[in-house]
N, C-alpha and C positions, 0 to 999 in steps of 0.2 A: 618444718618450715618456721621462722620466726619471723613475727610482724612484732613491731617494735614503736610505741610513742615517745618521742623526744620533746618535754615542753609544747604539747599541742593544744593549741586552743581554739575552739569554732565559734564564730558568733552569728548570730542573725541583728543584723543591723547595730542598736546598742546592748542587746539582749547577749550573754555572754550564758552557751552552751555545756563547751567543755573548756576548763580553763585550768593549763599550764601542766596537763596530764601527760606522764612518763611511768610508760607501764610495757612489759613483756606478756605477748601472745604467744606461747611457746610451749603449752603443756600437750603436751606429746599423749596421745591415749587416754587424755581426760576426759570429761563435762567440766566444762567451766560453766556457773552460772552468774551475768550480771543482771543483778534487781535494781527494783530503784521505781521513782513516784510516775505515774505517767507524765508525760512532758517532761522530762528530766534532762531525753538528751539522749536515752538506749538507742533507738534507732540511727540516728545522726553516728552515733558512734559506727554502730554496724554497718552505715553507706559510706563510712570511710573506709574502715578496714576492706569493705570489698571494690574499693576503687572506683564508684558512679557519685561518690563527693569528694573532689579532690581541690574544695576552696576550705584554706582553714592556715591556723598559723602554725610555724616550731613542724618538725619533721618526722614523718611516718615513714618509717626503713621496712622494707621489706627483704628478709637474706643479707642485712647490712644494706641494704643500696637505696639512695632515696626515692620514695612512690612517683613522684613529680617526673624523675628520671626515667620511668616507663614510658616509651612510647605507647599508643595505641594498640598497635599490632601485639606488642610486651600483654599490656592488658588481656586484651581477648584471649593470650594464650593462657595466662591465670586463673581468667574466670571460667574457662574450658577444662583444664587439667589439676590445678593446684587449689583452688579457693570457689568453695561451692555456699550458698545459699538457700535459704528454705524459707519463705516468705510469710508471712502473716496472712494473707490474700491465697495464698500458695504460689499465682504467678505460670496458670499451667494454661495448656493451649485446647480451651473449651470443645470446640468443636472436633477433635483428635481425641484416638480411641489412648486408653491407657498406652498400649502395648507402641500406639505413634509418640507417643508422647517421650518413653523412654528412647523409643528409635532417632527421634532427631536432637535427642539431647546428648547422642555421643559424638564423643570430642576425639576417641582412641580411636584411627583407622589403623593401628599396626597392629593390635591385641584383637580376640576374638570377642566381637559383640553379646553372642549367643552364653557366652562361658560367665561373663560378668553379671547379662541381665537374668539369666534362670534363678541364678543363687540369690538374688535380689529380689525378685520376684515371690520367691516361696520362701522366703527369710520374713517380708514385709507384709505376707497374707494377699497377694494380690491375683494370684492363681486364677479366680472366677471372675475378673472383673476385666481380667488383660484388653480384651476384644470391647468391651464398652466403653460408649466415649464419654470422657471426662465430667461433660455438662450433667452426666445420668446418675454418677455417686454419690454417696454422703461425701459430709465432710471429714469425719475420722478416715476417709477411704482417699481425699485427696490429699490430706494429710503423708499418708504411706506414699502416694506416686510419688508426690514431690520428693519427700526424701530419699526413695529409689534414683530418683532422676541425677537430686544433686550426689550420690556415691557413686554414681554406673561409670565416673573415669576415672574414680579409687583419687579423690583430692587428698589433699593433707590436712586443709583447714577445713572448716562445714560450721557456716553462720546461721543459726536461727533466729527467726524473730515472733518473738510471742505465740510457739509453735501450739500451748495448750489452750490460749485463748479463749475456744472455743468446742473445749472438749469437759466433757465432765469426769469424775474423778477414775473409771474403768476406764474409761477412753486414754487418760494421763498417764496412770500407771503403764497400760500397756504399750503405750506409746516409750514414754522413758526406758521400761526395759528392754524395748529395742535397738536403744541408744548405746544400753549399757553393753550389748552383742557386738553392734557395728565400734566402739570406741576401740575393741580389742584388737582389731586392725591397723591400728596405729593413728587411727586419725585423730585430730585435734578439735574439738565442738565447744564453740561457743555457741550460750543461748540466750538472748534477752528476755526477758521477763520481769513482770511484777506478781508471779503467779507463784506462792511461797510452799507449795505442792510439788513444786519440782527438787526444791532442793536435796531432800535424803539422796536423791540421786546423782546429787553433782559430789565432783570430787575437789573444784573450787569454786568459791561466789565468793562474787566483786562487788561492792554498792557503790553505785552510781547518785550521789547528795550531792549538789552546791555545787556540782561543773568536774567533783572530782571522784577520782575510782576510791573506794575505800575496802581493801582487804579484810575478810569477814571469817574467809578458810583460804588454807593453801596446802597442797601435799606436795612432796617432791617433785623435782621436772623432772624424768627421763631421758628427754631428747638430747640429742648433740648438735653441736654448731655447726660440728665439721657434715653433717647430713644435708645441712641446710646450704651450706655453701657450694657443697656438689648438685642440689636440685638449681642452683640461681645459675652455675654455668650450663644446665642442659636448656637454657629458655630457648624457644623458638615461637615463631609464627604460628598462626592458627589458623589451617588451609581448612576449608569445606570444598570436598570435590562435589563436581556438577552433576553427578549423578545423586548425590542427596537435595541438593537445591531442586533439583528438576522432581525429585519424591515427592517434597516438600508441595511443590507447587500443584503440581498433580491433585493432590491430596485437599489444597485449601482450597482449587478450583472445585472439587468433585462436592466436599462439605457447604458451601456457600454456592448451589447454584443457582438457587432460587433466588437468593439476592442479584446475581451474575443477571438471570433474566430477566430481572427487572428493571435493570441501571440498563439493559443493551438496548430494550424494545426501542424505546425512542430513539436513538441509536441510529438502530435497524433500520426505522422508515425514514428518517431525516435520510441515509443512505440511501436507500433503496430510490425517493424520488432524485436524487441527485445526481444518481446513475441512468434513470430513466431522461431527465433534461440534458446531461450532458450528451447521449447517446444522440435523443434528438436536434440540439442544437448544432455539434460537431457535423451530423450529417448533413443538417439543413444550409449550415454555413460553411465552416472548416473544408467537409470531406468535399463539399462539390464544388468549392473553388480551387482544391489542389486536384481535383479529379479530371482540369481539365489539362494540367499537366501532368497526370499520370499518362496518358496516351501517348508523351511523347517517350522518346529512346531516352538513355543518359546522356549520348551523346551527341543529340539533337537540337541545333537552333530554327524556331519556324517566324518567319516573317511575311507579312501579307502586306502589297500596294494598298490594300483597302480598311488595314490598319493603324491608325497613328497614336503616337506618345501622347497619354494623358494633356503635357505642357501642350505638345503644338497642336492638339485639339482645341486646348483653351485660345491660345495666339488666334487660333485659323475663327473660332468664335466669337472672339474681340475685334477683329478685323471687318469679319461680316460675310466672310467668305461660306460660300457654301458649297464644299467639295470632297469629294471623294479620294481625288488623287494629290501627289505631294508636289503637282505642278510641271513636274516635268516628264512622267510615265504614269502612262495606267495600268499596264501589266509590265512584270518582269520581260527583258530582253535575252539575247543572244550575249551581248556585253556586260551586262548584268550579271549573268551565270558565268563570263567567263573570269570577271574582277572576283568574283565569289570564291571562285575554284583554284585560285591563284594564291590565297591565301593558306600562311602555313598551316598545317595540320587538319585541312578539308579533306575528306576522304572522297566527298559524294557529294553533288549539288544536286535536288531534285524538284523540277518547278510540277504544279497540279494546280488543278480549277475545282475548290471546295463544294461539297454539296453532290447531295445522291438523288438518283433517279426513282421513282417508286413503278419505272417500267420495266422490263428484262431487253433484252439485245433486240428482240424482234418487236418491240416498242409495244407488249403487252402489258396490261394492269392485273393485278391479285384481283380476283375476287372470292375469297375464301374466309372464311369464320368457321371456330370450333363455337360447339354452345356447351356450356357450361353443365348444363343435366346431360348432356351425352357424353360425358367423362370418365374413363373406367372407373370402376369401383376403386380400384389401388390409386387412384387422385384426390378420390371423397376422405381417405386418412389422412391428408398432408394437410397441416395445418392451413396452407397458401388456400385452401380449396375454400372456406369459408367468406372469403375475402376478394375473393376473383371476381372481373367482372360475368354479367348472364354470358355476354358473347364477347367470346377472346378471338380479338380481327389478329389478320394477317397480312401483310404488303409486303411487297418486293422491296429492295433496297439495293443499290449497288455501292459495290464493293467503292472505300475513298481514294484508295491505291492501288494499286498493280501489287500482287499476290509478295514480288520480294520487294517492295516500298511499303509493305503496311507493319512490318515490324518496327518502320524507321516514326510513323505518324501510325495510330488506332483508336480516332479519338473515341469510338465507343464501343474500347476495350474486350473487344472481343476475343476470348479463349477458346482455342481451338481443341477440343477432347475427343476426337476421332475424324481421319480424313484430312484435307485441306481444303484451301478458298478454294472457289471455283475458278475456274481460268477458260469453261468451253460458254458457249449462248444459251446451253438450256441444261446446264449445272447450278444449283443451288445448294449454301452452307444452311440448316434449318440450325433454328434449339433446340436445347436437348429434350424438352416436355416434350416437343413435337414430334421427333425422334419414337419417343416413347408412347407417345401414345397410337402412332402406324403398327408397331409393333404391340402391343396390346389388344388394338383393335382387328388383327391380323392382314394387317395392309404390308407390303414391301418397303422394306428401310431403305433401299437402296436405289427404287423407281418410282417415283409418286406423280398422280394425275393431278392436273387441278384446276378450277376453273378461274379463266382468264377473260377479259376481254380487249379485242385487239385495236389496231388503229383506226378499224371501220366501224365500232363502236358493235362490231359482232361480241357475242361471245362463245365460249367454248371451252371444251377439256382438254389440255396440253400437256404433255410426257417430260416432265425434269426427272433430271438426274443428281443421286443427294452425291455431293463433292464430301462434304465434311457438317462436323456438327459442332457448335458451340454452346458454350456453357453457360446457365442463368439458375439461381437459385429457386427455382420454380418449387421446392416443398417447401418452403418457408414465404414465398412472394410469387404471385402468379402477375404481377402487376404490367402491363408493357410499358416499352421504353422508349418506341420511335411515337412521336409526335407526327400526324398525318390529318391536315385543318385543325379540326376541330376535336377530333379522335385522336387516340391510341393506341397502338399495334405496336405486335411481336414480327420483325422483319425475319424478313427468308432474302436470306442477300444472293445475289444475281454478279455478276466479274465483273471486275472491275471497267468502266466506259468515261472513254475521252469526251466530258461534254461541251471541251471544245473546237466552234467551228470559226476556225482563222479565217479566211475567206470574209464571212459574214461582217467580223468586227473589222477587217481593213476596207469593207466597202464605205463607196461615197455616202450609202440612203445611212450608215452607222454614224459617221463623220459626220451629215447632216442632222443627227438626231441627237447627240452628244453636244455639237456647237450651239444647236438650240438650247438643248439642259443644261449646260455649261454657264451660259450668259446670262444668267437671272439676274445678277446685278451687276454693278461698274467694279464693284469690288473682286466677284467671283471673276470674272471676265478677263481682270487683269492679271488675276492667280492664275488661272490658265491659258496664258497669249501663246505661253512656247509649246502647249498642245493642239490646243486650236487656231494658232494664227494661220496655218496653212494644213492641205492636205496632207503634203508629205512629213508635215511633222506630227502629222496625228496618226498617219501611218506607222513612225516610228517610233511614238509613243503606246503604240498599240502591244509592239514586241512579237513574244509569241505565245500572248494572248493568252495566259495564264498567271493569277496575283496571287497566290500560293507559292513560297519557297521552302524546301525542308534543306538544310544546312548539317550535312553529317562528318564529324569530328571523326581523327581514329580513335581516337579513346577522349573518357567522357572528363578527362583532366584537361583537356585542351579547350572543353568552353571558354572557358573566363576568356581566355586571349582571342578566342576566335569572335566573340560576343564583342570584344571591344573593336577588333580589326569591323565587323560588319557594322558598327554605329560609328565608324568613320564614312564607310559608304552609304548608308541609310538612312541618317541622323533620325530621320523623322517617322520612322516605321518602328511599331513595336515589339519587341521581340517577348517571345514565348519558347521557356524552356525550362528544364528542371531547376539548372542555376536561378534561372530569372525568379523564380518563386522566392529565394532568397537574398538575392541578389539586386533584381532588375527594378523596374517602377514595382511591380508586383507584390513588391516585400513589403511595402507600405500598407498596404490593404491587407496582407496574411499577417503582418505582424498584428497588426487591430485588431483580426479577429484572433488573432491568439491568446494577445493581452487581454481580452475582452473572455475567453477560457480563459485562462490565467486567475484572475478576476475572481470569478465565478468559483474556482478551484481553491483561491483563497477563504474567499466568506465562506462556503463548507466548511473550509477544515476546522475557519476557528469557532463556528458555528457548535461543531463538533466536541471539538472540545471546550467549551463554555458548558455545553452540556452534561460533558462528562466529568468536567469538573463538581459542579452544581450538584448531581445526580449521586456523586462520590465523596461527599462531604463527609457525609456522616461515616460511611464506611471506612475511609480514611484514618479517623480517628478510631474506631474499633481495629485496625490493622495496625495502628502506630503502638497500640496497648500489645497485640502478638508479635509486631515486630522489636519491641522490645524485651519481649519475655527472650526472645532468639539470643539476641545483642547478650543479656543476661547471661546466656546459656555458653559466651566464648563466641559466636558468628562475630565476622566482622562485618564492617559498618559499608564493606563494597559486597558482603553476601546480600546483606538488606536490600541493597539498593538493585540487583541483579533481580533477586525474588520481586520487586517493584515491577521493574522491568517489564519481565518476562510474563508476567500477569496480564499487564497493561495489553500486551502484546497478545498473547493467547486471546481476552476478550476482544480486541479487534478484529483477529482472525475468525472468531465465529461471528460478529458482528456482520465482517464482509459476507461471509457464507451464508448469512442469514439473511442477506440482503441481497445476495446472488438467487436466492430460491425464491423471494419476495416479488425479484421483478421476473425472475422467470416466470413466476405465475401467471403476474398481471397480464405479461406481453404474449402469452400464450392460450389464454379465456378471455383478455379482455381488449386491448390494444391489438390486436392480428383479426379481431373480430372488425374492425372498425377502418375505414379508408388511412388512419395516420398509423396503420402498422408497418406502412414501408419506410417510416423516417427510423424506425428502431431496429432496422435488419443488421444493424454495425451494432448491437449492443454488445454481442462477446467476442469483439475483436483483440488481436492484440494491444492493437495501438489504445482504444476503451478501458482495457483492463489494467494498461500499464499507466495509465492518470489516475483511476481511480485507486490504484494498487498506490501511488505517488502523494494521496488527497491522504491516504490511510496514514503512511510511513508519519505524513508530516504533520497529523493528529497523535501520532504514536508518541512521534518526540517529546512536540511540548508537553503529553499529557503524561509523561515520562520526567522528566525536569520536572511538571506540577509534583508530580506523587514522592519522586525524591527528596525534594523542597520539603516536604511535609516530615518528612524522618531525619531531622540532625540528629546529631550525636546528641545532644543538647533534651531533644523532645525524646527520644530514648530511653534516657535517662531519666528524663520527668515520670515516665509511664510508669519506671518499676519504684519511684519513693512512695 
């Protein structure tokens, strides 16, 4: 291989280096030594010839072709296969054992690794040391890897810099006669020096005076051009497969992980509470405001006489009015349902009177409580048990719809896991604890007594029948759900009952009691002339006495048009539906709180990464010195950035994990202990994991861009002068 000076000159500012040097690199199977005073310019010289300074005048040809003229990619392939280095520092990757050392500094995946390093290996003395890492040697022993390292891809050229430096004169000789072993392979050694020890064993020295080379010795060149000319057409790229990068990485995560836990901890709990607040806030706000539209079908619109639009609440407020109705009905009609039903892609119109009975059909009340210490034994393991109230009540509940209407409306989502609603008078759906615990306590699952008291204020024990069971996460939350005064209870729902009585609301004594409450002011009075100016229109107004509407689509693509057909006919009633959450007034308010997450998901992240930045400073630059030594070694400047990468990413990964066990803990000894464990029962949802998995990614990025940012070509290159 020939490297060649044309009239080259380096300066540092006015300070002139090398000046106007034309000199051939070309001694084929030599030691070339150049001497010369320290500060002279050796070095400078040597970060030319190996392509990490390539600011300088007049032109350096390498194979004939100008250096300038290499791409990037050209380079790395050179300093991988063709043009090796041996540093004064040595330049080796401290924390990697010998035997790693050599392993990632091959460049040859087409040749066998094993065939090149053995001979190297026991050529160099390095036999007892292979398995030790680096940081543990002498220096005559880093000395040897290094030089192992820069031969293991058989270069042509091999740059030393000031290799005896630091060795004393056993240490020198031995050193050079291994020089004089490996030369015989044909390789070309230049060495800089001012160490005048070396020279019996060079077969040329150069002196480096006043900017210029000055010939001292010289023996024949052996090489040929036409050698050189054939090595300059085989150039390629210099691929690193991901199977070594992925070693690599392996290997620096496993070496540094004590550092690794130390940059995560904070991390970790900055995590961990961010996952604990979102978990609670989401539930507290997010999940129970869309939870009241989870209840409904996809392809359900529900609209209620006794709900109006945000606006014309305001209107009806500014005015002075004080009403219930939109003036001209107070329940849905006959007419009503049939304008409804008329519209394209209605499948189903179904009117209902909202609100449940806490009586069963024969107008009995629960009287029933489990107590909390009579729980089996297999209740006292579930975490919910802790946390439960002394006495878990129980109340009837009737069903909000008819058995095939409650798929269509459910507002409190009940899953059915064995059986069905009930549909007879003394069928009851229980949950599943309750379920479970007849069966535990060897009671019948399937006929259970219970005490009631009736409409003569008797009471008694009464024979239900379990229909079906439905589902509540009773080992992690024993909490109840139905609201009953002032208390709390788990319902035992009862079939579904018409609590309305027509009759009653089209009588005179209602119409009397309505025009009363109606009239409170001149204002309200006149809002309602066309219900209450006469009987018969308050008759008609009356309908059929039901202000619940369910609005079912044949498929859940026909809302939008169906939603705008029904606010031509209702302008002033609010509609609730899945669309409407995104769509309707409703978007306003879920978008806020989303923004409002959002928000919050932002300050983490970069919360996050300010941290990781800060916490990574120093590290950084100790990895910009390894990831240089890489770059050095032939890696290109996208493996670097890959190995960044994939680090960054590895320590978030356990970061999450880490933070995943963190809050598992808490929420499991310390939060499930305490009445605010039920705001945290969504914490390992999917929806939970995919924002925080979303908070991570977009910590990963930037802090990905920071660490890349940090390794230019530029600063690479500074590491190894």
């Amino acid at each position: 291989m020939e490297l060649k000076f044309e009239k080259l000159t380096k300066k540092y500012g006015s300070k002139v280096v090398l000046k106007q040097i034309s000199q051939r690199f070309d001694a084929k199977s030599q030691i070339t030594s150049i001497i010369g005073d320290s500060g002279a310019g050796k070095s400078t010289l040597l970060n030319i010839l190996f392509g990490i300074d390539q600011k300088y005048e007049g032109r350096y040809l390498i194979n004939g072709r100008e250096a300038h003229a290499y791409s990037d990619q050209e380079w790395d392939y050179l300093r991988s296969r063709k043009i090796q280095m041996v540093y004064q520092d040595f330049k080796l990757l401290e924390n990697f054992t010998v035997a790693e050392n050599l392993t990632f500094s091959n460049r040859d995946y087409a040749d066998s690794y094993s065939k090149r390093a053995a001979p190297l290996i026991q050529l160099l003395g390095l036999t007892d040391i292979v398995q030790t890492k680096v940081r543990d040697i002498s220096g005559g022993q880093k000395q040897r890897v290094a030089i192992a390292r820069a031969l293991l891809n058989k270069p042509e050229v091999l740059l030393m810099d000031e290799p005896t430096g630091n060795l004393d004169a056993n240490n020198t000789a031995e050193l050079m006669h291994y020089l004089e072993k490996i030369k015989t392979s044909g390789i070309s050694i230049y060495i800089i020096t001012h160490d005048e020890r070396i020279l019996p064993f060079s077969d040329n020295i150069l002196r480096l005076q006043h900017g210029q080379l000055i010939t001292e010795r010289q023996v024949s060149n052996p090489s040929a051009p036409s050698s050189a000319t054939r090595s300059a057409a085989r150039m390629r790229n210099s691929h690193t497969p991901w199977a070594t990068l992925g070693n690599y990485i392996r290997l620096d995560l496993f070496n540094n992980w004590k550092a690794l836990v130390l940059t995560s901890i904070p991390l970790m709990l900055i995590l961990s509470v961010f996952i604990l607040i979102l978990s609670g806030y989401k539930q507290a706000s997010v999940d129970s405001f869309t939870d009241v539209f989870k209840g409904l079908g996809e392809n359900v619109v529900y609209i209620d006489t006794e709900k109006f639009t945000v606006d014309y609440q305001k209107k009806l407020n500014q005015r002075g009015v004080q009403s219930s109705t939109d003036g001209h009905r107070i329940y849905f009609s006959k007419d009503d349902v049939q304008a409804v039903s008329q519209v394209n892609s209605v499948a189903k119109v179904v009117l209902f009177s909202s609100g449940n009975l806490i009586l069963d059909p024969d107008r009995n009340e629960l009287q029933e409580a489990l107590q909390k210490q009579d729980l089996p034994e297999e209740f006292k393991k579930f975490r919910s048990y802790s946390t439960a109230p002394e006495k878990i009540q129980l109340t009837f509940q009737s069903m909000f719809l008819s058995p095939e209407n409650t798929k269509y409306y459910n507002p409190r989502r009940l899953e059915v896991v064995g059986g069905r609603y009930p549909e007879k008078n003394n069928e009851i759906l229980v949950p599943d604890f309750y379920h479970k615990y007849l069966s535990l306590t060897g009671n019948q699952t399937s006929l259970v007594k219970l005490h009631v008291k009736d409409s003569h204020n008797q009471f008694q024990k009464k024979q239900y029948r379990i229909s079906g069971v439905y589902r509540t996460d009773y080992q992690n939350s024993l909490a109840p759900g139905v609201r009953i005064g002032s208390e709390r209870a788990f319902g035992l729902y009862t079939k579904y009952q018409d609590l309305t009585d027509l009759a009653m609301l089209r009588s005179r004594k209602s119409y009397n009691e309505d025009k009363e409450f109606m009239t409170e002011n001149e204002a309200t009075k006149k809002y309602v002339a066309n219900i209450i100016g006469s009987y018969a229109s308050y008759r008609k107004s009356v309908g059929l006495g039901k202000p619940g509407m369910l609005i079912v689509a044949n498929r859940k693509e026909d809302v939008p048009k169906i939603s705008k057909a029904v606010r031509r006919l209702f302008p002033y009633y609010q509609q609730q539906s899945r669309y409407a959450l995104t769509h309707g007034e409703f978007a306003v308010t879920y978008r806020q709180l989303v923004l409002s997450l959002v928000a919050g998901i932002a300050i983490v992240a970069a919360l996050l990464t300010l941290i990781f930045v800060f916490l990574n400073k120093q590290s950084i630059a100790q990895r910009r010195k390894e990831l240089g030594i890489l770059f050095s070694l032939g890696y290109q400047k996208k493996d670097v950035k890959k190995i960044i990468a994939l680090e960054i990413f590895n320590q978030f990964v356990a970061i999450y994990a880490g933070a995943m066990v963190v809050t598992f803990v808490l929420k499991r000894f310390v939060l499930d202990r305490t009445a605010y464990g039920r705001y945290f029962d969504n914490l390992y949802t999917l929806s939970n994991q995919l924002i925080i998995i979303g908070v991570l990614l977009i910590t990963i990025a930037i802090s990905t861009l920071w660490g890349v940012s940090a390794v230019k070509k530029k600063k690479l290159i500074d590491s190894l002068k």
